[in-house]
C-alpha positions as CSV (number, residue, x, y, z in Angstrom):
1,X,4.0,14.2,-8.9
2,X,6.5,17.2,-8.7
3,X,8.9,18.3,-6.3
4,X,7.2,18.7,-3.6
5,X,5.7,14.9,-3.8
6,X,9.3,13.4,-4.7
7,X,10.4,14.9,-1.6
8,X,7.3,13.7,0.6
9,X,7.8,10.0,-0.6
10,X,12.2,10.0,-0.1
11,X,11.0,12.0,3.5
12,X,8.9,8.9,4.5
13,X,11.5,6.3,2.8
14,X,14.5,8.3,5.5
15,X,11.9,8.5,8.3
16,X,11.3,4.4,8.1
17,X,15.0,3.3,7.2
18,X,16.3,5.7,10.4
19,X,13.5,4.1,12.6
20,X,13.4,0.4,11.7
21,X,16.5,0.1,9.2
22,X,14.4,-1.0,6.8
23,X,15.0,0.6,2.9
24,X,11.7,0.9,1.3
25,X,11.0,-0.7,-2.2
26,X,7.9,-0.9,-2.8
27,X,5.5,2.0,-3.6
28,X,1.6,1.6,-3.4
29,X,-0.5,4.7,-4.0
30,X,-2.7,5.3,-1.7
31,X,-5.9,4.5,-2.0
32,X,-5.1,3.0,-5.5
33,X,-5.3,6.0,-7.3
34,X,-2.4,6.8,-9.9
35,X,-1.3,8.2,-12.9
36,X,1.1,7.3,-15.7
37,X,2.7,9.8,-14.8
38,X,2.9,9.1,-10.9
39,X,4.4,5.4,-11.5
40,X,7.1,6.6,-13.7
41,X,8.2,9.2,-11.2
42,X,8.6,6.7,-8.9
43,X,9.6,4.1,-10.6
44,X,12.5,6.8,-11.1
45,X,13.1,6.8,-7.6
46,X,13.7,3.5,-7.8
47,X,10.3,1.5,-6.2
48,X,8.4,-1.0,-7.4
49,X,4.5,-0.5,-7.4
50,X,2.6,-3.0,-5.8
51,X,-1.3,-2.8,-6.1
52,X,-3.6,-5.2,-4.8
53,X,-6.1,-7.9,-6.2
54,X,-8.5,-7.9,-3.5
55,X,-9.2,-5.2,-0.6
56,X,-11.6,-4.9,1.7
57,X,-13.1,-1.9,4.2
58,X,-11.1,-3.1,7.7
59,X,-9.7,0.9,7.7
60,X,-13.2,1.5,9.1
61,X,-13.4,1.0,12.8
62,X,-17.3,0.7,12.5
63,X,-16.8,-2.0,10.3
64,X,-13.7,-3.9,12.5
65,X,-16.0,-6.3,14.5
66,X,-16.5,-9.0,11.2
67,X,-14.3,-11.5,12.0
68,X,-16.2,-14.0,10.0
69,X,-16.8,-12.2,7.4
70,X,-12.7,-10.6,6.6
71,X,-11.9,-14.4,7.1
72,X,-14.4,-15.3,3.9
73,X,-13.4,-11.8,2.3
74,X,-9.6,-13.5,2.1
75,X,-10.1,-17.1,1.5
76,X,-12.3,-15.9,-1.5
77,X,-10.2,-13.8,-3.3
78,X,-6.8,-16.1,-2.4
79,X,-5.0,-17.2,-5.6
80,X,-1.4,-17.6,-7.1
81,X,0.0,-14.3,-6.7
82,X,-2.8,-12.7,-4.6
83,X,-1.9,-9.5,-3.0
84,X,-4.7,-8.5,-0.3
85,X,-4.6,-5.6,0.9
86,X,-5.1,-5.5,4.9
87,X,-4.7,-2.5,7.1
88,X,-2.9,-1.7,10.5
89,X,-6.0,-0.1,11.9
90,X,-7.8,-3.2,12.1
């Protein structure tokens, strides 16, 4: 992560606090992929990563209508400490 990406994240953390007074603390890569080096930059920044134990493909809007089936996705994979990763789109 250089400059360029320190700056894109701290742009997104002053864009959210100035429209919902909310300060970020959590980081989560997107799409899960990291580095070493990533979660020490940011860590730097001052966030906590969060990554998930269980995710399934609800960002696809050809793949929205399973009701059934993102209910038994979640109630599968719940345990102590779960973190499932859900989307907005959906």
């Amino acid at each position: 992560m250089n400059e360029h990406d320190k700056k894109e994240v701290m742009n997104l953390h002053t864009a959210v606090y100035e429209k919902f007074g909310y300060e970020m603390t959590f980081f989560r890569p997107p799409k899960g992929e990291f580095s070493e080096r990533v979660i020490s930059i940011v860590k730097d920044l001052g966030y906590t990563t969060a990554m998930w134990s269980s995710a399934y493909d609800d960002w696809d809007k050809e793949k929205q209508n399973r009701e059934e089936y993102g209910k038994n996705k979640i109630i599968n994979n719940a345990h102590n400490g779960a973190v499932i990763l859900l989307h907005a789109t959906s």
